[in-house]
N, C-alpha and C positions, 0 to 999 in steps of 0.2 A: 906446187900443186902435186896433187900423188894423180899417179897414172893408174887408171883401170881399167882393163882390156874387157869387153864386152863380145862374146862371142854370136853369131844370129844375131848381132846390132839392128840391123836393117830389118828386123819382122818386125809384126805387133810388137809385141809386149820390150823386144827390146832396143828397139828405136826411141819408147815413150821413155823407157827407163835412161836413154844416154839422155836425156831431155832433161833428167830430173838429175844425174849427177852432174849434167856439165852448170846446171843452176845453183847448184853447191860448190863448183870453182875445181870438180875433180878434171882432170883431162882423161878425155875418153879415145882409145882406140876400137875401133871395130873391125873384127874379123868376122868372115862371111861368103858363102860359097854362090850365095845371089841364085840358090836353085830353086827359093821360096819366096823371094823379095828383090827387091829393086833398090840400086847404089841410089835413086830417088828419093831414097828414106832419108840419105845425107843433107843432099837441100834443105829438104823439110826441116829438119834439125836445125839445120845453120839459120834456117829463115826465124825461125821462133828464138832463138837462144843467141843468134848474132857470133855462135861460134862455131866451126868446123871440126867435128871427129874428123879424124885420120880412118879411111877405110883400105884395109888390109884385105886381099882376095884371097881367099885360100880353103880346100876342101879340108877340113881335121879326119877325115874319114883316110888321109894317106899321114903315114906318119912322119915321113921327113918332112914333107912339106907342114905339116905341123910344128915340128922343130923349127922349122926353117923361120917360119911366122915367130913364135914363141922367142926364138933367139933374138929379131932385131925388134923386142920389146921385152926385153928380160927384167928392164929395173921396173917394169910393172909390180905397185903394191897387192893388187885383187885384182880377181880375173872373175867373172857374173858369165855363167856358162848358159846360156841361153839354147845354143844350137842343136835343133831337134827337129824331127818331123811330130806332126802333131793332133794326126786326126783321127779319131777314134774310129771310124767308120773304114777310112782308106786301110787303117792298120790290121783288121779283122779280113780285110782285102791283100793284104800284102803284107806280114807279118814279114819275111827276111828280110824286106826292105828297110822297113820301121829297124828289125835287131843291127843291121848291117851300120845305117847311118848312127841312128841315137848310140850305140854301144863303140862302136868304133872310134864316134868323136869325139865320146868322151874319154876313153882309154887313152888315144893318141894326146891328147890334151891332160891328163894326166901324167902323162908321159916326159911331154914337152916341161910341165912346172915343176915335177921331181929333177928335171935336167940342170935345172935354171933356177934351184931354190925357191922359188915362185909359191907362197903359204898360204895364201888367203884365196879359197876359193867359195864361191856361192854359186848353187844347183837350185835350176832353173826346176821342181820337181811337181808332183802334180796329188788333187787331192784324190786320183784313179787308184793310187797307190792302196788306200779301204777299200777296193775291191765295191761289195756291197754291204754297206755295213748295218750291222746288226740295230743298232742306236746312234738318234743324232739328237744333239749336235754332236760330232768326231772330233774327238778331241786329238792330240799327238800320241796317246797311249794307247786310244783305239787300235786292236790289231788291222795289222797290215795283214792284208789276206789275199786269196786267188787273185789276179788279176781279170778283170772282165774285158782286157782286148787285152792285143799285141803292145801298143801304146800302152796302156795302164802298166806292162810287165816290164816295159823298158828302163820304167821311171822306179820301180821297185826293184830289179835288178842292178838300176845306177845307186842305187843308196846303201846295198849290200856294198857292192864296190869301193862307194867314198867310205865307209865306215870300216871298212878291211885296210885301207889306206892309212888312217887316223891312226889304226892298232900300230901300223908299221912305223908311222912316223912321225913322233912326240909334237912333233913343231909343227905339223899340217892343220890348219886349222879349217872348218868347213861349217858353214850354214846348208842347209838343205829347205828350200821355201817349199812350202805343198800349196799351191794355186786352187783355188774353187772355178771361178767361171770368169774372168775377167772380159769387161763388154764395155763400150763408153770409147774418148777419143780426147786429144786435148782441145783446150778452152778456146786455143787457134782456130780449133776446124779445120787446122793445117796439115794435119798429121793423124792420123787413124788405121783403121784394120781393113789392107786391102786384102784380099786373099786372091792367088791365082783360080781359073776357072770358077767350077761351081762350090761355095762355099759349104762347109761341113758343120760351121759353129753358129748358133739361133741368131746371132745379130745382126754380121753381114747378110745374112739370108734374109732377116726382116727390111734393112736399108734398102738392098738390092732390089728388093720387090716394090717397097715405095716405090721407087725411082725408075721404074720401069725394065730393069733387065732383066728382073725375072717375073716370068705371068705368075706365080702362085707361092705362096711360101707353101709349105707341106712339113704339118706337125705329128712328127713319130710317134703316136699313140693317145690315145685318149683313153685307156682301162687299166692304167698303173691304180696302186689303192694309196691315190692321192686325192686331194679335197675335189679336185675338177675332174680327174682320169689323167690332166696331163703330168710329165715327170717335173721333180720340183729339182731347182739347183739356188745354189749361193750364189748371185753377180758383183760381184765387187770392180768399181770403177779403177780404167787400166790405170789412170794415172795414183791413186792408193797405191797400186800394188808396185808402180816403178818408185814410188817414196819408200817403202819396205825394201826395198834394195840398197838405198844409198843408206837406209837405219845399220842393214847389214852390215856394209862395207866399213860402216864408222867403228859400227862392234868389232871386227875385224882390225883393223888396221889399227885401232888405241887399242887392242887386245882385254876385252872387255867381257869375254867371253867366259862361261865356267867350265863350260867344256870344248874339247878339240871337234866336236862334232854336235853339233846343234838344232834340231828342228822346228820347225812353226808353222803352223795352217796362217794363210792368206785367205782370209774372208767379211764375210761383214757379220754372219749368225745369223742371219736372217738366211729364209728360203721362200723362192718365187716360183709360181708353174711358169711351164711356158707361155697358159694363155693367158698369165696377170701380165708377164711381159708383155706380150703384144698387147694388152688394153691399155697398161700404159703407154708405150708406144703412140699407140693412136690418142688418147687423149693428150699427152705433154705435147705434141706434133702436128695435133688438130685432122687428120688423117683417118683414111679406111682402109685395111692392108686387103686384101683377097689371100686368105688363105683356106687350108685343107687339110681334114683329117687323114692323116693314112696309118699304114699297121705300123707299127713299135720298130726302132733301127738296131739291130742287131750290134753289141757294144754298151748297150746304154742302162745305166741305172738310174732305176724310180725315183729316190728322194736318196740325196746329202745333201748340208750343209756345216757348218762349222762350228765349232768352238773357238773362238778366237780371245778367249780369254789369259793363255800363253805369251801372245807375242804382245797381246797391251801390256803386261807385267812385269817382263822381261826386256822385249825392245822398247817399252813405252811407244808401240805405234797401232795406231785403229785408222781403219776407214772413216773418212769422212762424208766423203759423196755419198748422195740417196741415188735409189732407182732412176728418179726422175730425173738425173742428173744426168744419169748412163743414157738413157735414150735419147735425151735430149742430145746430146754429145755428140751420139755417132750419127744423129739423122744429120747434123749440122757439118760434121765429116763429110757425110757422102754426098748431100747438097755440093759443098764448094767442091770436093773432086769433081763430080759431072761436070757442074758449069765449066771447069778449068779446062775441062776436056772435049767438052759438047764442041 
């Protein structure tokens, strides 16, 4: 089995993702500072997949202890760097905070795998990175442009970074994913997107409201010049997007790549408002959510979606799951967490 370290294992996106490598037979380590998420995410895992990642504790934000982590897993094939803070909203709030963790941990974890020979790495990257782009769909040759938060600049500042890396080092090989909006949870309902306090991302905010913990959902604007007023985004179902990892790792690891550094929008091309999301929601769910217009959140852009015509071509991988799939998903996530917890 080749070894793949998974850093931010334990959040959304990369808990669903050790789900999907360890069902392809890779053995998964996780590192993780647990400042975002809960060593709970390991159960979950082991309950669905019958197998146990190995969780490793370690902040990457200090660098020996990064080292330290890195060294007693050095014969790791690929590393799926995950580990970030990630709210567009807290980050326009706390900008050194965002540059301090995302830049730091990933430095130091670059660090750690130039120490260690360590080549194959994949960045966790986001589609914040077009700023506000001019035309959509966005493809990968879309400029990269200002960033509209702190977040959006960390993840554009980390790609300068890996791509300055690659110049330096012939044999470093790098995927860089650009994420859209991933929403939805696995088939389990065992496993999904718990966020600490009050959530920042449209879907635990919609769950949360079903389910009674929170009185109102509250939708950031309704006068963007989109079909409704509300802002349009690409959802693409999490577990899509944790399969697009293990496509990665394959490219990587059989060196199937054409170049040393590589990008790909994660999306499905399609674009949803926010309030089609909620009406699906409620129709797939049979449900009435109580929400509320309020003024536009600072951070936020009107309409992207994707191009994803690159990564079907090249990795041979698309989205499968519909909308209806996404909602369905996460209402059935957060249904079994309550009860488990009621």
């Amino acid at each position: 089995m080749s070894k793949v370290i998974v850093t931010g294992g334990c959040g959304y996106i990369g808990s669903h993702t050790c789900i999907a490598l360890l069902s392809q037979g890779y053995e998964v380590v996780v590192f993780d500072d647990l400042s975002n998420a809960s060593k709970e995410s390991i159960d979950r895992i082991e309950k669905i997949t019958e197998k146990r990642p190995e969780l490793y504790r370690v902040d990457l934000k200090d660098k020996n202890a990064a080292i330290a982590a890195f060294e007693t897993h050095k014969d790791a094939m690929a590393v799926i760097h995950f580990a970030a803070y990630k709210a567009v909203k807290e980050s326009v709030e706390q900008p050194l905070q965002y540059y301090e963790n995302n830049l730091f941990s990933l430095i130091n974890t670059l660090i750690a795998l130039q120490k260690f020979g360590i080549n194959n790495f994949i960045f966790s990257s986001s589609a914040t990175v077009y700023g506000i782009p001019k035309t959509c769909p966005v493809t990968e040759k879309s400029p990269v442009s200002t960033a509209f938060s702190p977040y959006g600049n960390t993840k554009k500042i980390a790609e300068e970074i890996l791509e300055d890396c690659t110049h330096s080092n012939a044999e470093f090989s790098i995927i860089s994913l650009r994420y859209f909006n991933p929403i939805g949870a696995h088939k389990s309902g065992k496993i999904g997107e718990l966020p600490n306090g009050i959530p920042n991302n449209l879907m635990p905010y919609i769950t949360q409201t079903a389910a009674g913990i929170r009185e109102q959902l509250m939708v950031f604007g309704n006068d963007y010049p989109t079909k409704d007023g509300t802002a349009i985004r690409d959802y693409i179902h999490v577990m899509d997007l944790a399969e697009a990892h293990v496509v990665a790792v394959d490219r990587l690891i059989h060196q199937k790549q054409e170049n040393n550094f590589e990008i790909y929008n994660l999306g499905t091309g399609i674009g949803y408002s926010v309030l089609e999301v909620i009406k699906a929601f409620e129709t797939q769910n049979n449900l009435a959510l109580n929400y509320k217009i309020t003024d536009r959140r600072k951070g936020d852009v009107p309409v992207v979606f994707a191009s994803t015509e690159l990564a079907s071509q090249t990795l041979g991988w698309s989205a499968k799951r519909d909308l209806n799939s996404m909602v369905k998903s996460a209402w059935n996530w957060e249904k079994n967490y309550r009860n488990e917890n009621s």
